[in-house]
Jmol script that loads the backbone (N, CA, C; Angstrom):
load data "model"
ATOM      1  N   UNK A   1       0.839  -1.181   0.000  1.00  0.00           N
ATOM      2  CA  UNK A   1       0.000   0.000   0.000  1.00  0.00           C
ATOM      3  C   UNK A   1       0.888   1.250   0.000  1.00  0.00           C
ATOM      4  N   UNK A   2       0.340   2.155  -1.158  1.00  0.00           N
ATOM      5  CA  UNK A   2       1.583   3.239  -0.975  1.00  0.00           C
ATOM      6  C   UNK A   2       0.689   4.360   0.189  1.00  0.00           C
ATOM      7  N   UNK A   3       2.261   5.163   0.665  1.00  0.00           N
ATOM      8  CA  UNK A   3       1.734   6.498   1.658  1.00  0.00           C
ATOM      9  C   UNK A   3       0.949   7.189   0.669  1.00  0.00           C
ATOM     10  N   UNK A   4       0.491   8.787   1.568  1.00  0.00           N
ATOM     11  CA  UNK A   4      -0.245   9.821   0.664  1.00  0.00           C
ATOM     12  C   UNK A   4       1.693  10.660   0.206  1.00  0.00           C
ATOM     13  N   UNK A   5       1.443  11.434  -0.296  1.00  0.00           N
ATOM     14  CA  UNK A   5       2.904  12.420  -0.276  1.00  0.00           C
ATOM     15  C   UNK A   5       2.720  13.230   0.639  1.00  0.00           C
ATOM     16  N   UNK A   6       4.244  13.702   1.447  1.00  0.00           N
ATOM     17  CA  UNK A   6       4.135  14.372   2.312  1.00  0.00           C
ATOM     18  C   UNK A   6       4.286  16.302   1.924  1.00  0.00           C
ATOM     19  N   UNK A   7       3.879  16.994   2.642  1.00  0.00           N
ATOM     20  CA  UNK A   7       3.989  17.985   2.516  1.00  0.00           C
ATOM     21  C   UNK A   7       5.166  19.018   2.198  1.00  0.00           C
ATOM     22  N   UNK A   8       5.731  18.755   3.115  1.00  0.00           N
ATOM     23  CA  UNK A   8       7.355  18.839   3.149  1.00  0.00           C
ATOM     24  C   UNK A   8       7.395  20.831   3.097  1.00  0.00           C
ATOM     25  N   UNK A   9       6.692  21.547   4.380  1.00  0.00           N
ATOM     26  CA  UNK A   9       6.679  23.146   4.527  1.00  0.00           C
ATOM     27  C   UNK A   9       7.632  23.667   4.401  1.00  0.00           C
ATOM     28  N   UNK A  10       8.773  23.319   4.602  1.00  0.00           N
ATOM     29  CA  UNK A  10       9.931  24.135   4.778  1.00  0.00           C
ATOM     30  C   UNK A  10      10.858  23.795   3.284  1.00  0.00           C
ATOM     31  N   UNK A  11      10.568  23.274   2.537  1.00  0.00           N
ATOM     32  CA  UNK A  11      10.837  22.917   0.914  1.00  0.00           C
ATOM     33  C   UNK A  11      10.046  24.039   0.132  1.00  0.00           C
ATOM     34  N   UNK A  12      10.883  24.647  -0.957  1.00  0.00           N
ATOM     35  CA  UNK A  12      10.090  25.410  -1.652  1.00  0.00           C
ATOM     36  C   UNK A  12       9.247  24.825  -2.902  1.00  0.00           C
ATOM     37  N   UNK A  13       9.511  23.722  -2.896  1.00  0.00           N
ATOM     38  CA  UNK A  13       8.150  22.558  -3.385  1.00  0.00           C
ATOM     39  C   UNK A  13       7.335  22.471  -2.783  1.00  0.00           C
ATOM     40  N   UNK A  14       7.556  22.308  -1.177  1.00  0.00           N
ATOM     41  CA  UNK A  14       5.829  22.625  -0.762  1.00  0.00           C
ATOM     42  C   UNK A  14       5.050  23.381  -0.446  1.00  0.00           C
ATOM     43  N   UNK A  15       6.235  24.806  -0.279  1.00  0.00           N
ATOM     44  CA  UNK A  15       5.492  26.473  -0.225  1.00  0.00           C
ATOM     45  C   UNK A  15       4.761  26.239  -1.522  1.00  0.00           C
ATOM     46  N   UNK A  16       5.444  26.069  -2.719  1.00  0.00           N
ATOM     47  CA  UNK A  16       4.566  26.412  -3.903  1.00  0.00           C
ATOM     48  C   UNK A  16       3.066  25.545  -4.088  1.00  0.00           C
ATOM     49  N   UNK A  17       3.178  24.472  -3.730  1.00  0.00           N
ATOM     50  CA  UNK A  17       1.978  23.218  -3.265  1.00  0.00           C
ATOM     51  C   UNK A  17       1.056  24.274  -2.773  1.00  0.00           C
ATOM     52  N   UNK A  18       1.543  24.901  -1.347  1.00  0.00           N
ATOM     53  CA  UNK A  18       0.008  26.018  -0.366  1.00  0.00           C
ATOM     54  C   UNK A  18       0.095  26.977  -1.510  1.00  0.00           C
ATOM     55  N   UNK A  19       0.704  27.561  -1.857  1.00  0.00           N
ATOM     56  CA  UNK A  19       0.463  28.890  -2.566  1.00  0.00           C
ATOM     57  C   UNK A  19      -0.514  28.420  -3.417  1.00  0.00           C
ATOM     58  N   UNK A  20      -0.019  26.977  -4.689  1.00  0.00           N
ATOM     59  CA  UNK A  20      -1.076  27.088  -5.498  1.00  0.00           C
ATOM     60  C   UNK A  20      -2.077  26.821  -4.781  1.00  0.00           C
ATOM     61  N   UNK A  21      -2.282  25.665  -3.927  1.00  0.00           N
ATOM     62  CA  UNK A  21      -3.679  25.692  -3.387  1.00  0.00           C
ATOM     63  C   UNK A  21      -4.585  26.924  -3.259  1.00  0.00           C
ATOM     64  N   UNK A  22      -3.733  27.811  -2.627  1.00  0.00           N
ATOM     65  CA  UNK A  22      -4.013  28.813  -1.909  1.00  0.00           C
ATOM     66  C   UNK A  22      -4.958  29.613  -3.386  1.00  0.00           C
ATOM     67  N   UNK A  23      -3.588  29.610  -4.454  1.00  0.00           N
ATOM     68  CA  UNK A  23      -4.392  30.505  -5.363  1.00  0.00           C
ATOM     69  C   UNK A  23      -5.693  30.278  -5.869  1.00  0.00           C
ATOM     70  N   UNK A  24      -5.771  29.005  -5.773  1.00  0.00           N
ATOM     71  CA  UNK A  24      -6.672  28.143  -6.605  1.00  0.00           C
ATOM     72  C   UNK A  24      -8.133  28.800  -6.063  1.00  0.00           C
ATOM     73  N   UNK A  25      -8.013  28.265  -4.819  1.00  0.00           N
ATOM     74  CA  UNK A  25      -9.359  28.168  -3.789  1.00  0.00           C
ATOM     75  C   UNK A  25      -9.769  29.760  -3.897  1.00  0.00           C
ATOM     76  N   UNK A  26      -8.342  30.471  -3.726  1.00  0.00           N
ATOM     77  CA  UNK A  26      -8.931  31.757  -3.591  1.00  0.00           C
ATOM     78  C   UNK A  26      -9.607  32.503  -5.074  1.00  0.00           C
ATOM     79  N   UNK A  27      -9.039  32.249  -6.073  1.00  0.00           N
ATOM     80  CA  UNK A  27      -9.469  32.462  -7.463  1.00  0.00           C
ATOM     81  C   UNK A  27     -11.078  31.861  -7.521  1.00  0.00           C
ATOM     82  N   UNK A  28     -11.093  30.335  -6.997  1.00  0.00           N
ATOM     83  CA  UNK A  28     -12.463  30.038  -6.940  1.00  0.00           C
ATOM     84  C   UNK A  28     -13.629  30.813  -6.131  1.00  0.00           C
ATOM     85  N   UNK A  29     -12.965  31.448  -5.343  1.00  0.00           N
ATOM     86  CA  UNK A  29     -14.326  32.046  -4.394  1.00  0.00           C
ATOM     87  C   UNK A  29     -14.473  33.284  -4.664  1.00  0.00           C
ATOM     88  N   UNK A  30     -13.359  34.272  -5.610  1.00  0.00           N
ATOM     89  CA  UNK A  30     -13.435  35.428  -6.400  1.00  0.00           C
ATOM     90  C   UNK A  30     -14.212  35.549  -6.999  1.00  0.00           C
ATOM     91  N   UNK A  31     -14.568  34.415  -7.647  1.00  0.00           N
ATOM     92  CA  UNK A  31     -15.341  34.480  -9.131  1.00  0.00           C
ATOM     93  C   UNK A  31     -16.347  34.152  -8.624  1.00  0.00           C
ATOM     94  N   UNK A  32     -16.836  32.877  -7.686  1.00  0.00           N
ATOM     95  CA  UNK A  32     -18.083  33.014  -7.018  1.00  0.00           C
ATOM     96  C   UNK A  32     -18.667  34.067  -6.629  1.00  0.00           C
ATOM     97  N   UNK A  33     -18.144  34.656  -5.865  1.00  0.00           N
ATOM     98  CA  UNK A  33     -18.735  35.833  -4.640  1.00  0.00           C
ATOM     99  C   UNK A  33     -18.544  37.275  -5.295  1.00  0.00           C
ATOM    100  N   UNK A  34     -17.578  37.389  -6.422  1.00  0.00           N
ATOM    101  CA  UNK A  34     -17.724  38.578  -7.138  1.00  0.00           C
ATOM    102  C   UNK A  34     -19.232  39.091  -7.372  1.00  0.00           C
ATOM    103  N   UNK A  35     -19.479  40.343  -7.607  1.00  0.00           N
ATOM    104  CA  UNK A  35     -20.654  40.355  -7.811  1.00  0.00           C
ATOM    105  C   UNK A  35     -20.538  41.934  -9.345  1.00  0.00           C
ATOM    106  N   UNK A  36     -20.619  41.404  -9.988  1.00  0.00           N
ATOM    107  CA  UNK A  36     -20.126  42.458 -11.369  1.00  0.00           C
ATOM    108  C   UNK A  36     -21.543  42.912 -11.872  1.00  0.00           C
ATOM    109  N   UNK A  37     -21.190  43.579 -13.540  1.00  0.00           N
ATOM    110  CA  UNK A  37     -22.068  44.046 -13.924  1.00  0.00           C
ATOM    111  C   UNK A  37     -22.663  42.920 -15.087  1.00  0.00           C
ATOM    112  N   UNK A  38     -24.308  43.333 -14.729  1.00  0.00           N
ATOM    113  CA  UNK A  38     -25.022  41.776 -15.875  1.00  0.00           C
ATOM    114  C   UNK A  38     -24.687  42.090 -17.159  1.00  0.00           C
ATOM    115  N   UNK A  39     -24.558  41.407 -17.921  1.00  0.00           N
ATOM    116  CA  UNK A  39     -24.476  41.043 -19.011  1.00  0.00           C
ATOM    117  C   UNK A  39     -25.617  40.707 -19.869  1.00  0.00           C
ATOM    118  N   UNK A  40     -26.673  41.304 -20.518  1.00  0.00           N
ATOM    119  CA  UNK A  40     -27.440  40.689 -21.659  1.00  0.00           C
ATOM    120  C   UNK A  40     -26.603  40.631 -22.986  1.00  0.00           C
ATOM    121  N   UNK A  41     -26.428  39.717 -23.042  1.00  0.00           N
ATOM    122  CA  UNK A  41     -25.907  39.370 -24.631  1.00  0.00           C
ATOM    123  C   UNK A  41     -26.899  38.947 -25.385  1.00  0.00           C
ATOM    124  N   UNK A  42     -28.063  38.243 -25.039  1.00  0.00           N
ATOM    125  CA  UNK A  42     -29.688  38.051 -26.155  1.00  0.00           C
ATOM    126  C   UNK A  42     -30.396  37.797 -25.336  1.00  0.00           C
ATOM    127  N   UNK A  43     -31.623  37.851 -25.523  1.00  0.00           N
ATOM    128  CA  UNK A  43     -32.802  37.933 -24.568  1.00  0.00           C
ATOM    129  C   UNK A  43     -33.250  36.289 -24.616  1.00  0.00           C
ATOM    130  N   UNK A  44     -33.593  35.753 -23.439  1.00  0.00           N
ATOM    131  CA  UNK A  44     -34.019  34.315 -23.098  1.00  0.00           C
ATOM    132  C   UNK A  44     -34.931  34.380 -21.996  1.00  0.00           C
ATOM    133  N   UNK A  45     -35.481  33.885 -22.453  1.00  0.00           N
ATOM    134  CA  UNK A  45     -37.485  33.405 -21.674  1.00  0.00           C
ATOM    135  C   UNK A  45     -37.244  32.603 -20.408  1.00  0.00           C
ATOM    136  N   UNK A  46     -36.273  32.557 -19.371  1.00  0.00           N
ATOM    137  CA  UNK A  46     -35.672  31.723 -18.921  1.00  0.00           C
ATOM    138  C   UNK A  46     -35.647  32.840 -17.479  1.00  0.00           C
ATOM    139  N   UNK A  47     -35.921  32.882 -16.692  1.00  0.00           N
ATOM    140  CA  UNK A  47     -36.653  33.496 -15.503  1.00  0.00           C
ATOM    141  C   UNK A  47     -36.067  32.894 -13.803  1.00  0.00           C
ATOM    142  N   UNK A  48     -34.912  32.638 -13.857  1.00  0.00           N
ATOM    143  CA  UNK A  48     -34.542  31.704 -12.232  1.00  0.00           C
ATOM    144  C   UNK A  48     -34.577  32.927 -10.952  1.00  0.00           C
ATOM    145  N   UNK A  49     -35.021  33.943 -11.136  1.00  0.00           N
ATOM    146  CA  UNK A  49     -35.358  34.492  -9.740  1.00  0.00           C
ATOM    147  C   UNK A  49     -36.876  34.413  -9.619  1.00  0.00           C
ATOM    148  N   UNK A  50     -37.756  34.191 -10.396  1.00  0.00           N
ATOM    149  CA  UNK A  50     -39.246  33.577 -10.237  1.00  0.00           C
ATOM    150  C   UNK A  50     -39.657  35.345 -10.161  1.00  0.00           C
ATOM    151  N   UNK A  51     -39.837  36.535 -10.618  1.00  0.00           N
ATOM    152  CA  UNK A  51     -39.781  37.785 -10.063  1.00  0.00           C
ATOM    153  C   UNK A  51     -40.124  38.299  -9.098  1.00  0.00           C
ATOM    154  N   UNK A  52     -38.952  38.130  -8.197  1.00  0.00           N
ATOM    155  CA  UNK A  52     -38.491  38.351  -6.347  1.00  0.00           C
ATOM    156  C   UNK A  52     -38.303  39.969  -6.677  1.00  0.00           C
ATOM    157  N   UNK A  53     -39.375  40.713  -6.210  1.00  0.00           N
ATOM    158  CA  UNK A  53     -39.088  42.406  -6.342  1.00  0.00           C
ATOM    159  C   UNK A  53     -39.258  42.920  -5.329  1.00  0.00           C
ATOM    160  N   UNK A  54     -39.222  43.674  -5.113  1.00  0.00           N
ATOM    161  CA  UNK A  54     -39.059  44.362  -3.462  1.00  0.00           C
ATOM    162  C   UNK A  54     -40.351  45.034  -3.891  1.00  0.00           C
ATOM    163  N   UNK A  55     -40.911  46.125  -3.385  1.00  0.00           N
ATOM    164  CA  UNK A  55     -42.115  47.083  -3.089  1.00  0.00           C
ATOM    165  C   UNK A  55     -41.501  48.509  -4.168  1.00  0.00           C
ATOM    166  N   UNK A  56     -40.476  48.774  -4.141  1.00  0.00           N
ATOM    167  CA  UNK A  56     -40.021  49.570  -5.657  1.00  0.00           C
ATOM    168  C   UNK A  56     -39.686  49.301  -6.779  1.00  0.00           C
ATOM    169  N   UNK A  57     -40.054  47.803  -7.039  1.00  0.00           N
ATOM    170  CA  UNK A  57     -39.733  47.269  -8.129  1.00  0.00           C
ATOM    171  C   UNK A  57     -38.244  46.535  -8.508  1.00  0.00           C
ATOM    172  N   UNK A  58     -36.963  47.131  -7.152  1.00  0.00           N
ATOM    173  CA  UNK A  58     -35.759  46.347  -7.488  1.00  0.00           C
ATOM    174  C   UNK A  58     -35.742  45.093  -7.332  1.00  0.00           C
ATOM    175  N   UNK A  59     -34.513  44.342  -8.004  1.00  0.00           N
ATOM    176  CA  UNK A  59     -34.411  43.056  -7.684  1.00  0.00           C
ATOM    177  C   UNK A  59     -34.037  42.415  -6.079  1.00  0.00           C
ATOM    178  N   UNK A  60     -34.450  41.616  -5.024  1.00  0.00           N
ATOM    179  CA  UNK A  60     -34.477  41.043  -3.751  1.00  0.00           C
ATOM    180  C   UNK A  60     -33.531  40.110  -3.939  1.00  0.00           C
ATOM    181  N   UNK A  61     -31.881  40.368  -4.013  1.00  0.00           N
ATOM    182  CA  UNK A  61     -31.070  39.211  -4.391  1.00  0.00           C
ATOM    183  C   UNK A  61     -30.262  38.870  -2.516  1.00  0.00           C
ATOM    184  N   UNK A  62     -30.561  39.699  -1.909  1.00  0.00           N
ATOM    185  CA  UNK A  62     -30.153  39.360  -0.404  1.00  0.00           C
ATOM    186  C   UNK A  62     -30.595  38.308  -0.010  1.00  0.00           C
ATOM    187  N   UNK A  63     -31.807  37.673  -0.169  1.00  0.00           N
ATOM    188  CA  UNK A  63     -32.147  36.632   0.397  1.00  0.00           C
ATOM    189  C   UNK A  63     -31.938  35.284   0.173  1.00  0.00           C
ATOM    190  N   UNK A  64     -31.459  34.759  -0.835  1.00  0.00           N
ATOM    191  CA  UNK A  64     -30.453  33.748  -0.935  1.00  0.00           C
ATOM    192  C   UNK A  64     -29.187  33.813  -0.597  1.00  0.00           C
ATOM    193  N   UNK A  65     -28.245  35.042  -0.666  1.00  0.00           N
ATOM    194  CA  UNK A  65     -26.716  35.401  -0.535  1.00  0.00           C
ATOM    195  C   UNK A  65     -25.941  34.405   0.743  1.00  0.00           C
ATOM    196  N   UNK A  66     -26.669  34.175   1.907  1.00  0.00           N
ATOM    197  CA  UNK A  66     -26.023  33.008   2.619  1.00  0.00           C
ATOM    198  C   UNK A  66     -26.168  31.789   2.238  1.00  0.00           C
ATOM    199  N   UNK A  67     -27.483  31.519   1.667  1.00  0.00           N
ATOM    200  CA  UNK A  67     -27.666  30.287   1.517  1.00  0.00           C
ATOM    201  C   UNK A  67     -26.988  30.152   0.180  1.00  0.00           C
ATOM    202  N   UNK A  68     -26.324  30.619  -0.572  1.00  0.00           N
ATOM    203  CA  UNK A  68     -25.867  30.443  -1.912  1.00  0.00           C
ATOM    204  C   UNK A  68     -23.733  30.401  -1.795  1.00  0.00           C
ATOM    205  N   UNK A  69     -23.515  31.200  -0.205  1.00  0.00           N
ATOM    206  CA  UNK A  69     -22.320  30.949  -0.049  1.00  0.00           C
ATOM    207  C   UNK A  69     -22.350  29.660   0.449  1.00  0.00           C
ATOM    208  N   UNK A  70     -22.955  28.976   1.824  1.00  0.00           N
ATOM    209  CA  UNK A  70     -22.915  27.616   2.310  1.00  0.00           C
ATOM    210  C   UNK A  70     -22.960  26.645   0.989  1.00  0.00           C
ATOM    211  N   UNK A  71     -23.958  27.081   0.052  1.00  0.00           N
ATOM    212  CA  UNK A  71     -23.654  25.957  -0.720  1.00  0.00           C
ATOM    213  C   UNK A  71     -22.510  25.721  -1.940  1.00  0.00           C
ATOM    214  N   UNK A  72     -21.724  27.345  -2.194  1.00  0.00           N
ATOM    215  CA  UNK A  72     -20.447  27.023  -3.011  1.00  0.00           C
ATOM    216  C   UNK A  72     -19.294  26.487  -2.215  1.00  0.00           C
ATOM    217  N   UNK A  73     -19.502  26.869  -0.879  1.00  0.00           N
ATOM    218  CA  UNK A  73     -18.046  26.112  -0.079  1.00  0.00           C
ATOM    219  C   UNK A  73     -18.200  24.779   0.462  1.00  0.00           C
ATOM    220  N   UNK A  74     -19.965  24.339   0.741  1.00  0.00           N
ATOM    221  CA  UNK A  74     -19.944  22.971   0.748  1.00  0.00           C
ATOM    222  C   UNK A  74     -20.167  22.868  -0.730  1.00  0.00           C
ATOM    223  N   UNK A  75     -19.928  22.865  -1.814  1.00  0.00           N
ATOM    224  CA  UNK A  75     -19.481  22.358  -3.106  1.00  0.00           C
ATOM    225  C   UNK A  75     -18.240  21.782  -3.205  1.00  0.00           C
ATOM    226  N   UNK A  76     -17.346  23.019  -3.346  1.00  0.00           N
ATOM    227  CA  UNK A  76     -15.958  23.038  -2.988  1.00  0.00           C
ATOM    228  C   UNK A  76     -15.449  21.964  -2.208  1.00  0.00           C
ATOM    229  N   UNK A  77     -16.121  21.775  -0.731  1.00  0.00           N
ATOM    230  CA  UNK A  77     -15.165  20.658   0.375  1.00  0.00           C
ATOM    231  C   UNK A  77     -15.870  19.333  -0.310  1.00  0.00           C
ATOM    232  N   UNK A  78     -17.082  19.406  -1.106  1.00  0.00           N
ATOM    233  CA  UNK A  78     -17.622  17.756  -1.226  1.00  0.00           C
ATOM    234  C   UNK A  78     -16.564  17.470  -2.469  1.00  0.00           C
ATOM    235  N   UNK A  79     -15.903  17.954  -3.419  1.00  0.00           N
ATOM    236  CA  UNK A  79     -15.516  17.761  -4.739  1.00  0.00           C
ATOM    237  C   UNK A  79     -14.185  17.554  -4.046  1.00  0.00           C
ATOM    238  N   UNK A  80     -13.290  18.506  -3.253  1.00  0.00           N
ATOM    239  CA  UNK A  80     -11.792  17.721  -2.760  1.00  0.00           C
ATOM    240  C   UNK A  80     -12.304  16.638  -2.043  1.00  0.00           C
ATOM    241  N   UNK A  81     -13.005  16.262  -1.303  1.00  0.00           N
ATOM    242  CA  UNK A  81     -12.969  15.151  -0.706  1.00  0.00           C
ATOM    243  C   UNK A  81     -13.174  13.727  -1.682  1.00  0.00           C
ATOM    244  N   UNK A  82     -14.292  14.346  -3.170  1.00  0.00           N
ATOM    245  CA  UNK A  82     -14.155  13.305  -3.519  1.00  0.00           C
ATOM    246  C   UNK A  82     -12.797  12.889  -4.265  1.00  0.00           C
ATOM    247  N   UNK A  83     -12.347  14.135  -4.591  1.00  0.00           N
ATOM    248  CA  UNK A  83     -10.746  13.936  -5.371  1.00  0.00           C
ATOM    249  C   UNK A  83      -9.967  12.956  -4.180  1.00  0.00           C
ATOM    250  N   UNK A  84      -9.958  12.729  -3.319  1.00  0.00           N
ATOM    251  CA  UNK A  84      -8.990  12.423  -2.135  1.00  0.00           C
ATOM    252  C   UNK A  84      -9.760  10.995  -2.125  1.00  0.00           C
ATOM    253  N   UNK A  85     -10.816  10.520  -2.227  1.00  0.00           N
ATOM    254  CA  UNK A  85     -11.231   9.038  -2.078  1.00  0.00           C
ATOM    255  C   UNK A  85     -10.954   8.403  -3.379  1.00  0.00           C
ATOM    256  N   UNK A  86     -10.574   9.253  -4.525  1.00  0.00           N
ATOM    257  CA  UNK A  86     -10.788   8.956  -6.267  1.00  0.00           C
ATOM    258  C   UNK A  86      -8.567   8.514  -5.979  1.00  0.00           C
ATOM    259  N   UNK A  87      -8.271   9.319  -5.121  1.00  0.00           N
ATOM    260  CA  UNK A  87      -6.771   8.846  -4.970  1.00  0.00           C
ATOM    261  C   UNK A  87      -6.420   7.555  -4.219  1.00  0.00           C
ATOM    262  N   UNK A  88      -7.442   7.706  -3.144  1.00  0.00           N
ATOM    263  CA  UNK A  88      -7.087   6.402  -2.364  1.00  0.00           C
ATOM    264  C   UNK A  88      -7.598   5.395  -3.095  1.00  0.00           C
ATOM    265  N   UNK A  89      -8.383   5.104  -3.967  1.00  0.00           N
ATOM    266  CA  UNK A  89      -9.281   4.092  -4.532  1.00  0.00           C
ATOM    267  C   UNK A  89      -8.024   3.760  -5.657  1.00  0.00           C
ATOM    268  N   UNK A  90      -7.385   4.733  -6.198  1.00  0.00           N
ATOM    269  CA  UNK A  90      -6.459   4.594  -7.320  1.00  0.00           C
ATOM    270  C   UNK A  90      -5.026   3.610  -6.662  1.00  0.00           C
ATOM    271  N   UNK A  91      -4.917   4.457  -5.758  1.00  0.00           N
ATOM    272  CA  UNK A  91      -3.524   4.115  -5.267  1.00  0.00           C
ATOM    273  C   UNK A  91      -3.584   2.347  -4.832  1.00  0.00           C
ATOM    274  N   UNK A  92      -4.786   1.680  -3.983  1.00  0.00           N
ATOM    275  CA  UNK A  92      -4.675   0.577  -3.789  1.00  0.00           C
ATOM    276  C   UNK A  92      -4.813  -0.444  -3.958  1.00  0.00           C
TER     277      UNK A  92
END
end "model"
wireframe off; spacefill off
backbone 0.3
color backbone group
């Protein structure tokens, strides 16, 4: 049965290992949690806020905003974990 690889912190092979991690995760939650300007590029009949309007007519996008972070970072931890059982399953 082989080990996992070790980390090895004080190697600048494994600083670069956290960094990319680091970049990775953090690039991923940029682009999640960014919040930019919309984009219509063509018009589509296709409606996923069901029209959530407030009493002046703006859009009510606060009320999912937690429940939409819990579910990109439990995204995130379910997909490494499955990468990490897809290694152990490989390795033995």
């Amino acid at each position: 049965m082989q080990k996992m690889e070790r980390l090895g912190l004080k190697t600048s092979h494994g600083a670069a290992k956290i960094m990319g991690t680091l970049l990775g995760i953090g690039g991923a939650m940029l682009l999640t949690f960014y919040k930019g300007v919309d984009l219509h590029l063509w018009k589509t009949n296709v409606n996923l806020l069901h029209d959530q309007h407030d009493s002046e007519g703006h859009q009510n996008s606060s009320n999912n905003t937690v429940l939409g972070s819990i579910l990109a970072i439990g995204s995130c931890i379910s997909y490494s974990i499955w990468l990490i059982i897809q290694v152990i399953k490989f390795c033995i």
